[in-house]
MARVEXBA-318993 format. One record per residue (C-alpha): y, z negated, x negated; residue number from 1. Coordinates in steps of 0.02 Angstrom, whole numbers. Layout:
> y | z | x | tigu
> Y | Z | X | NUM
...
REM end
This chain:
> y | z | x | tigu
> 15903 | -8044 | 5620 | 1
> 15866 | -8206 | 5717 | 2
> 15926 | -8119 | 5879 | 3
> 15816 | -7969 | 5861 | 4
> 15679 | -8093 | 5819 | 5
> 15700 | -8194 | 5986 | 6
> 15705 | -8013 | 6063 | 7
> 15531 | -7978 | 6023 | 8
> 15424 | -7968 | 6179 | 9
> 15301 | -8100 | 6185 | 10
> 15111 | -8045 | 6174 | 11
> 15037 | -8136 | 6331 | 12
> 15190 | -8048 | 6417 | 13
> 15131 | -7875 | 6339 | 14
> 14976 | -7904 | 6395 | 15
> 15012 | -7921 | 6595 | 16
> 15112 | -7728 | 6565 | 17
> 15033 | -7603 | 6658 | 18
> 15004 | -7511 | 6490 | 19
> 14911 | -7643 | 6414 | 20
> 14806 | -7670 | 6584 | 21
> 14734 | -7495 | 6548 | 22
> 14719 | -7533 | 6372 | 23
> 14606 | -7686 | 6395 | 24
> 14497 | -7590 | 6521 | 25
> 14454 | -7463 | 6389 | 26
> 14454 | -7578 | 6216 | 27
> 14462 | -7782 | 6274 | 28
> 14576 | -7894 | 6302 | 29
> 14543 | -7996 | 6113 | 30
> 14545 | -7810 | 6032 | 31
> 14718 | -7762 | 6116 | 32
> 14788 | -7931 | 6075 | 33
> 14755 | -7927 | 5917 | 34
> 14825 | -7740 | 5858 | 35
> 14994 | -7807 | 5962 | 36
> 14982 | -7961 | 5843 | 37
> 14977 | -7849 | 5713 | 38
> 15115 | -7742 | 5764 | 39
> 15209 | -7875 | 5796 | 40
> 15171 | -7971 | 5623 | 41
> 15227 | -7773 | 5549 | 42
> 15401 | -7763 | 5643 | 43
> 15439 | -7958 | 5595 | 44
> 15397 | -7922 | 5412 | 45
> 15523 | -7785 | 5410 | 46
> 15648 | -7856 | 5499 | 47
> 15674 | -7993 | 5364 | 48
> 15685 | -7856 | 5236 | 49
> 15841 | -7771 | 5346 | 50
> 15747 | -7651 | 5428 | 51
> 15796 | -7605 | 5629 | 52
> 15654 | -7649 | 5741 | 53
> 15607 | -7474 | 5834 | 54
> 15655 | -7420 | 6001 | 55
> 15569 | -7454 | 6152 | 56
> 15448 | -7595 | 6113 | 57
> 15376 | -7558 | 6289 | 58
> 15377 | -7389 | 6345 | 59
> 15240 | -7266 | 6353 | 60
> 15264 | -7195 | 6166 | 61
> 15243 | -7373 | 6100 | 62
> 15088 | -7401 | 6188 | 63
> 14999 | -7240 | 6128 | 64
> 15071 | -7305 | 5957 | 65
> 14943 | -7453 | 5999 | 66
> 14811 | -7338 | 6058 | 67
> 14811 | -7248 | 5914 | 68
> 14780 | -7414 | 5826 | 69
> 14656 | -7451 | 5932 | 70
> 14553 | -7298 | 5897 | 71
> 14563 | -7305 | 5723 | 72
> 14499 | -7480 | 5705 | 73
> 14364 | -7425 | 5814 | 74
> 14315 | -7294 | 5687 | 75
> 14188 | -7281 | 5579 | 76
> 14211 | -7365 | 5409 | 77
> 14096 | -7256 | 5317 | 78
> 14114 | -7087 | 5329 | 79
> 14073 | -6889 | 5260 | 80
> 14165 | -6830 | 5134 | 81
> 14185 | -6676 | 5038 | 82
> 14193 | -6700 | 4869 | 83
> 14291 | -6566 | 4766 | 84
> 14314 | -6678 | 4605 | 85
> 14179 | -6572 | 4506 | 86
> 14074 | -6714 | 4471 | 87
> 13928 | -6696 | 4531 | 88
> 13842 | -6890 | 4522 | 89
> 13995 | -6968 | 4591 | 90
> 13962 | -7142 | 4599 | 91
> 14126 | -7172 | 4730 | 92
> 14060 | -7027 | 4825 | 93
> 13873 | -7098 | 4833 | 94
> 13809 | -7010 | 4715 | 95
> 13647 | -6885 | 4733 | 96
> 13665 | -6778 | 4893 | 97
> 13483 | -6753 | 4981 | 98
> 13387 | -6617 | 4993 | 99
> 13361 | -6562 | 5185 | 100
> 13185 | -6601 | 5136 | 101
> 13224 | -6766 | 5130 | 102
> 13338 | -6771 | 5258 | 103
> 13220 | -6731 | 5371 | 104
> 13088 | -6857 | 5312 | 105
> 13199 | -7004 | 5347 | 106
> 13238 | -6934 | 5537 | 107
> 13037 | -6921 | 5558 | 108
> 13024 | -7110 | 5524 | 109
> 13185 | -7192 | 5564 | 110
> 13171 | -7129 | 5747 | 111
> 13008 | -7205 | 5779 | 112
> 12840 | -7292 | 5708 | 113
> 12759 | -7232 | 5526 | 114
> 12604 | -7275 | 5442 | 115
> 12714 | -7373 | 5303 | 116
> 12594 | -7506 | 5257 | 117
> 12436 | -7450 | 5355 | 118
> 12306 | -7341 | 5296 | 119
> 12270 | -7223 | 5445 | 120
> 12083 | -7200 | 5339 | 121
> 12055 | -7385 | 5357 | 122
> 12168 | -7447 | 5494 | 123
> 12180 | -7586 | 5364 | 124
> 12361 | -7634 | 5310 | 125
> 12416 | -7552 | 5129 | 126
> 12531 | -7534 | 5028 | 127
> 12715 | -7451 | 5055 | 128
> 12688 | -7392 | 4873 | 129
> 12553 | -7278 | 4891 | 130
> 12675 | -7155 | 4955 | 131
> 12756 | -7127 | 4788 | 132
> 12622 | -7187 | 4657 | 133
> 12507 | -7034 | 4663 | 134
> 12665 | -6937 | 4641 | 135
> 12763 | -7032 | 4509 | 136
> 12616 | -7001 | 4406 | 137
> 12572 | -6843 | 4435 | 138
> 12744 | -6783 | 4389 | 139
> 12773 | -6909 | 4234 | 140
> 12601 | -6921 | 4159 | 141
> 12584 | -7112 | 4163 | 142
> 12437 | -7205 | 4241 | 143
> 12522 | -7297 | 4393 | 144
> 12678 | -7315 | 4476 | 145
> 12775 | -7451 | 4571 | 146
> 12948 | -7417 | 4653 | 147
> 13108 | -7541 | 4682 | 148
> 13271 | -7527 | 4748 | 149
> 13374 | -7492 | 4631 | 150
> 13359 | -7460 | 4406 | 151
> 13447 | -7631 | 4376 | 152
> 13297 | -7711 | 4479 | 153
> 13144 | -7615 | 4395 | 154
> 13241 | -7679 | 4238 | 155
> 13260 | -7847 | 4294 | 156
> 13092 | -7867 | 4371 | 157
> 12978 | -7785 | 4216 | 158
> 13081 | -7939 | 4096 | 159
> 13023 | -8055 | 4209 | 160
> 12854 | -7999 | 4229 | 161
> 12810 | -7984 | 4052 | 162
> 12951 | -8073 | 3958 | 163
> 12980 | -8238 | 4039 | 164
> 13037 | -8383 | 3923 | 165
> 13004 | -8249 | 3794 | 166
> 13090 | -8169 | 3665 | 167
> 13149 | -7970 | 3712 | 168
> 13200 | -7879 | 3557 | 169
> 13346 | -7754 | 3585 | 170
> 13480 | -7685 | 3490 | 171
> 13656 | -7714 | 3487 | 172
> 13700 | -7531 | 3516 | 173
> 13612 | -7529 | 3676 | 174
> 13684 | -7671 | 3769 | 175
> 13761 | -7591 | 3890 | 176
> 13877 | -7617 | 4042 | 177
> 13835 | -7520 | 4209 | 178
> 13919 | -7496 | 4352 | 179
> 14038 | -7642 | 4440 | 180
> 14039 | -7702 | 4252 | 181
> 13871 | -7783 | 4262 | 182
> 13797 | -7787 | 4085 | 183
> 13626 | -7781 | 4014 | 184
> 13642 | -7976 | 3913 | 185
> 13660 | -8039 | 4079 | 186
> 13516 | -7952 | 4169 | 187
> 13426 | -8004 | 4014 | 188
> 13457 | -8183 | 4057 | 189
> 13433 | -8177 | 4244 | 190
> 13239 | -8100 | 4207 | 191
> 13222 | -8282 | 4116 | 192
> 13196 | -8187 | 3930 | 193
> 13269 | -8240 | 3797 | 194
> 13387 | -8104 | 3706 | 195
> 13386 | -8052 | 3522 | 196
> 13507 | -7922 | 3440 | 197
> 13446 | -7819 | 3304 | 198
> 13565 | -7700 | 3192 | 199
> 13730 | -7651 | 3238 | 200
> 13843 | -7571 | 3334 | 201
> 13815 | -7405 | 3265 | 202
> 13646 | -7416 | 3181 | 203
> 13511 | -7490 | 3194 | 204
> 13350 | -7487 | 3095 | 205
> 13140 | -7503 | 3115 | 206
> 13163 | -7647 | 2993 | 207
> 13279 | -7741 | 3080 | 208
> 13170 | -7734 | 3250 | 209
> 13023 | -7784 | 3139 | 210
> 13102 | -7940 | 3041 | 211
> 13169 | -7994 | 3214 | 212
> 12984 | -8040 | 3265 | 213
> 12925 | -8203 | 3304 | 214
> 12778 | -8290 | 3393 | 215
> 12892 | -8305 | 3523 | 216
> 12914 | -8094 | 3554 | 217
> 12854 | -8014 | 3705 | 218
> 12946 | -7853 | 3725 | 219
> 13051 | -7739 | 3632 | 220
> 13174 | -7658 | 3736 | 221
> 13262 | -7481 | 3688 | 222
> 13393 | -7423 | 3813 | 223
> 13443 | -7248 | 3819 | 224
> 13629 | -7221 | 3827 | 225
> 13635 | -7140 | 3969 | 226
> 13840 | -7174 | 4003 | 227
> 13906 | -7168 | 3836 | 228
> 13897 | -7070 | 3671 | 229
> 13891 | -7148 | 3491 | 230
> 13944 | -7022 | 3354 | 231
> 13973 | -6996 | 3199 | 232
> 13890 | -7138 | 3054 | 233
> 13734 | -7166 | 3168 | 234
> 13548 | -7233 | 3156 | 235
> 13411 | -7294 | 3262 | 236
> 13221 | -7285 | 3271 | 237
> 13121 | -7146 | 3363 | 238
> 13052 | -7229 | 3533 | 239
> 12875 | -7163 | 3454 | 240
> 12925 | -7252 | 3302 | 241
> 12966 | -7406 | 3408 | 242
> 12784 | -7397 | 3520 | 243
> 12693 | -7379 | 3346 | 244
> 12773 | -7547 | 3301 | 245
> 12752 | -7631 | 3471 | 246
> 12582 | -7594 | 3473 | 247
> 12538 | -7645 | 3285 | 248
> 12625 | -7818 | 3325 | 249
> 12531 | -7811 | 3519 | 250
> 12699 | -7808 | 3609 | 251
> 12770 | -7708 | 3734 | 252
> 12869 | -7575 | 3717 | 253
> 12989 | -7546 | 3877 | 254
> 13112 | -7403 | 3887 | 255
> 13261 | -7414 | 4036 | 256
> 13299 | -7226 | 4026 | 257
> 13439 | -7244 | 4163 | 258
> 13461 | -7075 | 4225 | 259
> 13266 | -7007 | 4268 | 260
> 13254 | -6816 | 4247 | 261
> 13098 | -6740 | 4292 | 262
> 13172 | -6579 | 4215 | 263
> 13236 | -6537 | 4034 | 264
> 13443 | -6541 | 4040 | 265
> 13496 | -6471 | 3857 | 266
> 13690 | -6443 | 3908 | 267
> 13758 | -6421 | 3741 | 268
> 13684 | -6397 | 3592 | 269
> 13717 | -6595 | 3537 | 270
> 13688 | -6670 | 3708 | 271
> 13510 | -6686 | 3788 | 272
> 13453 | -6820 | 3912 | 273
> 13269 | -6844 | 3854 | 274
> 13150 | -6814 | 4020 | 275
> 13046 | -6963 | 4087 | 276
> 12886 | -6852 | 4034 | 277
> 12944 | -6865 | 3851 | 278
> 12974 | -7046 | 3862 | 279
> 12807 | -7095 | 3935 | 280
> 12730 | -6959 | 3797 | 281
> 12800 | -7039 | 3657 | 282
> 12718 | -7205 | 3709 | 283
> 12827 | -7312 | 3804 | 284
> 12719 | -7463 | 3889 | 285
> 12851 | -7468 | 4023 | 286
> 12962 | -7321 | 4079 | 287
> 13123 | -7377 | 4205 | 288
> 13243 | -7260 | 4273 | 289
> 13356 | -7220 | 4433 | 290
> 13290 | -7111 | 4579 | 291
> 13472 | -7058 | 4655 | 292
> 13555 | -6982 | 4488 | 293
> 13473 | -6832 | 4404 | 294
> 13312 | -6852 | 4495 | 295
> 13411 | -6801 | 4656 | 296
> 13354 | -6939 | 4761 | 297
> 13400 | -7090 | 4853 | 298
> 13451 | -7233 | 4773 | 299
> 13273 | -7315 | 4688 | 300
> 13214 | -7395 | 4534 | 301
> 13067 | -7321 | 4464 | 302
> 12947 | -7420 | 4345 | 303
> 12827 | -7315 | 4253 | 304
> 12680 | -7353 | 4160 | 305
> 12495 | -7427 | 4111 | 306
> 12408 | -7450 | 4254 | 307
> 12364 | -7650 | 4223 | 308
> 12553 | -7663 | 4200 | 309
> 12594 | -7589 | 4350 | 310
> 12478 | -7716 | 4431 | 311
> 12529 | -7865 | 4368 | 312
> 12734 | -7812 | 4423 | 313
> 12659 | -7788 | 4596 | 314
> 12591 | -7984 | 4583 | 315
> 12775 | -8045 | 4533 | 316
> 12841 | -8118 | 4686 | 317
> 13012 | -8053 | 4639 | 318
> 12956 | -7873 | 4703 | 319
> 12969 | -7930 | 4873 | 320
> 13162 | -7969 | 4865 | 321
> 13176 | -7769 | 4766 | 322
> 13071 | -7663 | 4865 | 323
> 13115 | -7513 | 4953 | 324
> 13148 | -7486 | 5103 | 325
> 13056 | -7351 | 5229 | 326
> 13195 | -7228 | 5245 | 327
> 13229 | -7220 | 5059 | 328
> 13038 | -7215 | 5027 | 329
> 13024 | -7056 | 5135 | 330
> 13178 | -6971 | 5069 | 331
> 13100 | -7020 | 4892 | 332
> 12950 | -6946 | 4924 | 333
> 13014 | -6780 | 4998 | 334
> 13113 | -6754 | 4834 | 335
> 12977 | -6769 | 4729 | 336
> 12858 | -6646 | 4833 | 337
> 13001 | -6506 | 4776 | 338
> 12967 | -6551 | 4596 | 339
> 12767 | -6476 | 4632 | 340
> 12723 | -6288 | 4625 | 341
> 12768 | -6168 | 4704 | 342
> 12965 | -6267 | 4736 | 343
> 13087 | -6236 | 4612 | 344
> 13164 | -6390 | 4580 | 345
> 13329 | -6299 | 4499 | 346
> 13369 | -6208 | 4661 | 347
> 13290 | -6333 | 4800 | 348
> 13350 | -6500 | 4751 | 349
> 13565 | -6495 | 4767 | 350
> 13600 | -6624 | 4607 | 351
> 13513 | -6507 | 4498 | 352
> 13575 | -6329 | 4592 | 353
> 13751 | -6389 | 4561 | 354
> 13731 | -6431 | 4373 | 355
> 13618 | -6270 | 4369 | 356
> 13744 | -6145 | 4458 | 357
> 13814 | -6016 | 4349 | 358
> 14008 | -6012 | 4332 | 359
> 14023 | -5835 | 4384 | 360
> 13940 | -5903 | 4549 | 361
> 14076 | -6031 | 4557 | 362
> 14226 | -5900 | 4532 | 363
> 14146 | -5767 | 4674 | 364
> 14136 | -5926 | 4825 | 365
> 14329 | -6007 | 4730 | 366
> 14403 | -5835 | 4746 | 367
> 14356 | -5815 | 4928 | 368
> 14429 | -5973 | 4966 | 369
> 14585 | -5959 | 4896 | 370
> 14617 | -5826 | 4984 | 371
> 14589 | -5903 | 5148 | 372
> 14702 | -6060 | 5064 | 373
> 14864 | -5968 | 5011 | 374
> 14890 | -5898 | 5178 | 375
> 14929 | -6082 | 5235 | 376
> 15105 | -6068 | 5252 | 377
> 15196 | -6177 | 5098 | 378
> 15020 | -6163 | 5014 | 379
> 15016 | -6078 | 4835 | 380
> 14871 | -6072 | 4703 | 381
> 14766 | -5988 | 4578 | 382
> 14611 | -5989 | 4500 | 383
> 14595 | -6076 | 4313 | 384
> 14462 | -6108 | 4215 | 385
> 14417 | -6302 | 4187 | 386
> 14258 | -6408 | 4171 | 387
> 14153 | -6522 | 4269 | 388
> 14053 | -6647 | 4243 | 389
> 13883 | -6729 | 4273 | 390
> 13917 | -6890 | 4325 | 391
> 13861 | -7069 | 4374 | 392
> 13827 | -7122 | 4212 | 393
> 13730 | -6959 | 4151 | 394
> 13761 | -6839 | 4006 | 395
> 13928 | -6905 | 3949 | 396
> 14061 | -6793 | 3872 | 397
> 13956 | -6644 | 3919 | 398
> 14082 | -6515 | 4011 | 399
> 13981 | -6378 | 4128 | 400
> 14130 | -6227 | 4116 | 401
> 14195 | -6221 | 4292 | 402
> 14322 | -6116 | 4400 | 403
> 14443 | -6218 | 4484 | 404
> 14552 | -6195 | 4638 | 405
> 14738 | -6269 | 4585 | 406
> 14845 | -6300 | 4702 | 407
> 15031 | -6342 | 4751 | 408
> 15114 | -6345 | 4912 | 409
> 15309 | -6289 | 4906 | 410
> 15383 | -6441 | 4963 | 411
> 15251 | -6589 | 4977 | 412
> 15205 | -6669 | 4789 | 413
> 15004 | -6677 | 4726 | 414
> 15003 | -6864 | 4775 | 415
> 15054 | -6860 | 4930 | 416
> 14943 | -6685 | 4955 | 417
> 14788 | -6773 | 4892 | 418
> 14811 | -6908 | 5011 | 419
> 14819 | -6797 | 5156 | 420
> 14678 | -6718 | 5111 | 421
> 14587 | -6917 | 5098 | 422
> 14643 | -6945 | 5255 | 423
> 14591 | -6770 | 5343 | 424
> 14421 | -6751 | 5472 | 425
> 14313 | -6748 | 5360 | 426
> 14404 | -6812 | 5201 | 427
> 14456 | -6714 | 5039 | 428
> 14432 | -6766 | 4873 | 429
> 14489 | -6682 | 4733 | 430
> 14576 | -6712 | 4587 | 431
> 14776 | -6705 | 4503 | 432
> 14808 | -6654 | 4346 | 433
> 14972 | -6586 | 4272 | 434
> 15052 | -6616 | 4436 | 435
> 14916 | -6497 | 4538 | 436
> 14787 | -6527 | 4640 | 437
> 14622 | -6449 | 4600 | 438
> 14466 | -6428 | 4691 | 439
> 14310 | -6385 | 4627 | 440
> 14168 | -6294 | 4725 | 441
> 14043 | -6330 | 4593 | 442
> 13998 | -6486 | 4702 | 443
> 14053 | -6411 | 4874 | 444
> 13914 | -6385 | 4968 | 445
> 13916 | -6194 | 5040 | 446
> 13898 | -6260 | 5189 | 447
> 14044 | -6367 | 5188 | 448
> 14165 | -6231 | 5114 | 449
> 14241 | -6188 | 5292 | 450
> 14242 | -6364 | 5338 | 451
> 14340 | -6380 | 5166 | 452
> 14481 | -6243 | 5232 | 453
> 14478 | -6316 | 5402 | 454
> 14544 | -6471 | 5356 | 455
> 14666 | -6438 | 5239 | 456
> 14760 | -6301 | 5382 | 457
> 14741 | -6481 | 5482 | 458
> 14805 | -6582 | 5345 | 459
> 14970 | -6473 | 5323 | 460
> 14973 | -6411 | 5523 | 461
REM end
C-alpha cells in the first residue's frame, strides 16, 4: 500500500499534462486542481481499505473521468423535477406548481422595471401591497389585506403587533410543529407574547379559554390543524364561539388557518379544510394562512382582517424584514385573478386540477404510458389501484383514489431503479412500496408525461 501511495502522481505534475492544459483553458486552473485533489483524496481512501488504485492515472480515459467531474460540479444545484409520488403539495418537491398565469407575470417583471411601489396615477411612491389588498379582500370578504413571506411570518408578525409582553391564549391541542420541526411555543415566544395553555390534548373547552383570562390577555389564538388529525374522545369551541368571547372580553381573536383555500375541499365525508371565507365569516379579527399550498400560489403569508388591524401590522417595523418580494407578488397576484369570474379555479390553477382530476382521467393518460414503458426492454408493469395524497401539511389522512403505474425492471432492484430515475435529465421521483416502484400521474403534469418516458428509456439505455 505505501508503494502504490508514493506512486500516485503528484497534482502540480498533473497539472503541466497536456490533458490538464486543456482542462484549465475550459474550467480554471483552482477548479481542475481541486476535482484532481479530490480524486486523489478518493483513490488514497480506498487504497487503505485494500482496494487497487485504477489503471492509467494519466491517460485520456482518466482525464474525461475528471471532465466529467468537472461538468457536474459546474451544474446547476437546483433543478426540475418530475414528481410522480402522488402528492400533490410536496414540500421536498417545492410544493404548489404555478399556473402559466403566473408564470408569465413574474417573466413581465423580473426582466425589466415595474411600477412595484409607484403609483403610475400619482407618480408618488406606494405601496407593494396594493397589488394584492383589493384582491385578498375581494375574494375573502375581510376589510384589508397585508401580505408576508411566508405563514410562519404573518403568524409571527400579527403576535407581535398586537400581543407584545401580553398574554396569547391558545390551546394545548393546537400547538403545533411545522415544517423543519419548528413549533408554534417557540414562534409564540419569538413575537415577545407570553403563552398560556388552555384544556388538553384532546379537548378543550369555552370555559377553559374563559377562566384563562387575565388583565394581562391580548389575543386568543385558535390554530387549525391543518397537518394532523385528532380523533376519537374530542372537544373544542366553535371559532364563532371563540370571536363571541373575544369580543365580550375586547380581545382579539386570531385564527392561523395554515393551508388557505379559497375553494370548499370536502374529500371525505369526515375530512373538510374550512375555506378562509368561512373563517373570516365566523368572526375571526385576524385570519393567517399560506399562499403556496391549497391556494396554488407562491410561497406567501397572508394576514387577513379589520382594516385598522391591518394598518397598525403595516406600522410594525418587523414587516420590513417579512415582506414579499416582486416576483412572488406578481405570481401571487396572477393566481388570485383565476379565482374571479369567468376562470374556473378547479381547472385553471394546477394544485387544485390535480386534487380535482377524476380517477378515470388518471387511468386513460397511466394506461397510455405504460404502454410506451413496458416496451423498454427488461421493463415490466401494470396498472393498480392506490391513493394519493394532498400534501404539505393539508388534509391529512385524506386518500384521493388513484391509478398507479407499478413497476419492476427484470434484473435491476426498486432502489437502485428509483435512484436512476433521481439521477435522470430531468429527475424522477416516485415512490417504492412492496419492492415496486410506482409512479403516479395524478401530479404529472400532461405536459411532462413524454419527458417522464424519455428519461426513464435514458435511465435504463
Amino acid at each position: 500500500m505505501s508503494h502504490a501511495l508514493r506512486q500516485l502522481p503528484a497534482v502540480d505534475r498533473w497539472l503541466r499534462s497536456d490533458f490538464a492544459s486543456g482542462l484549465c483553458a475550459e474550467f480554471g486552473r483552482s477548479e481542475v486542481a481541486a476535482v484532481m485533489r479530490t480524486r486523489l483524496d478518493r483513490i488514497r481512501a480506498n487504497l487503505v481499505e485494500g482496494v487497487d488504485p485504477p489503471a492509467g492515472l494519466e491517460d485520456a480515459a482518466y482525464f474525461e473521468l475528471l471532465r466529467a467531474d468537472l461538468v457536474k460540479r459546474r451544474c446547476d444545484s437546483f433543478r426540475r423535477v418530475i414528481n410522480a409520488t402522488g402528492i400533490v403539495i410536496h414540500t421536498n418537491l417545492g410544493r404548489a406548481p404555478l399556473a402559466d398565469e403566473a408564470i408569465e407575470a413574474m417573466n413581465r417583471v423580473a426582466g425589466g422595471y415595474s411600477n412595484l411601489e409607484l403609483s403610475l396615477d400619482t407618480g408618488k411612491r406606494s405601496s407593494r401591497y396594493q397589488h394584492v389588498e383589493a384582491l385578498l379582500a375581494r375574494l375573502s370578504g375581510a376589510e384589508s389585506a397585508v401580505v408576508v413571506n411566508n405563514c410562519a411570518a404573518a403568524v409571527l408578525l400579527a403576535l407581535n403587533a398586537f400581543c407584545r409582553e401580553g398574554e396569547v391564549v391558545i390551546s394545548r391541542g393546537e400547538l403545533i410543529e411545522i415544517g423543519g420541526s419548528f413549533r408554534m411555543p417557540d414562534v409564540i415566544a419569538r413575537s415577545g407574547a407570553c403563552m398560556v395553555e388552555v384544556g388538553t390534548t384532546n379537548r378543550t373547552h369555552l370555559r377553559d379559554f374563559s377562566s384563562a383570562l387575565t388583565d394581562e390577555t391580548r389575543v386568543i389564538l385558535s390554530s387549525h390543524p391543518s397537518n394532523y388529525r385528532i380523533s376519537g374522545f374530542t372537544a373544542k369551541p366553535s371559532l364563532k364561539a371563540l370571536a363571541e368571547l373575544a369580543r365580550e372580553n375586547n380581545l382579539l381573536l386570531m385564527h392561523d388557518l395554515g393551508s388557505g383555500a379559497f375553494v370548499d375541499l370536502k374529500m371525505t365525508d369526515n375530512s373538510a379544510e374550512p375555506s378562509i371565507q368561512a373563517c373570516v365569516a365566523a368572526g375571526a379579527d385576524v385570519v393567517m394562512c399560506s399562499g403556496d399550498k391549497l391556494l396554488g400560489g407562491p410561497q406567501a403569508g397572508l394576514i387577513l382582517g379589520r382594516a385598522e388591524l391591518i394598518a397598525r401590522i403595516k406600522q410594525n417595523p418587523m414587516l420590513r424584514a417579512m415582506r414579499i418580494d416582486k416576483l412572488s407578488l406578481a405570481a401571487l397576484n396572477a393566481t388570485l385573478q383565476l379565482y374571479l369570474p369567468p376562470h374556473d379555479p378547479l381547472t385553471r390553477i394546477p394544485v387544485l386540477r390535480m386534487i380535482c382530476e377524476d380517477n378515470a382521467s388518471i387511468k386513460r393518460r397511466s394506461s397510455r404510458a405504460l404502454k410506451k414503458l413496458i416496451a423498454i426492454p427488461g421493463l415490466k408493469g401494470c396498472l393498480k389501484e392506490d391513493e394519493s395524497y394532498v400534501g404539505g401539511g393539508s388534509l391529512p389522512m385524506s386518500g384521493i383514489p388513484s391509478t398507479v403505474m407499478q413497476l419492476h425492471h427484470e434484473t435491476i432492484g426498486a432502489a437502485a431503479f428509483a435512484k436512476r430515475l433521481r439521477m435522470g435529465d430531468p429527475p424522477i421521483i416516485g415512490r417504492i412500496a412492496n419492492n415496486r416502484f410506482h409512479l403516479s400521474l395524478r401530479t404529472v403534469l400532461e405536459r411532462d408525461t413524454e419527458d417522464l418516458i424519455g428519461a426513464i428509456e435514458r435511465a435504463l439505455a
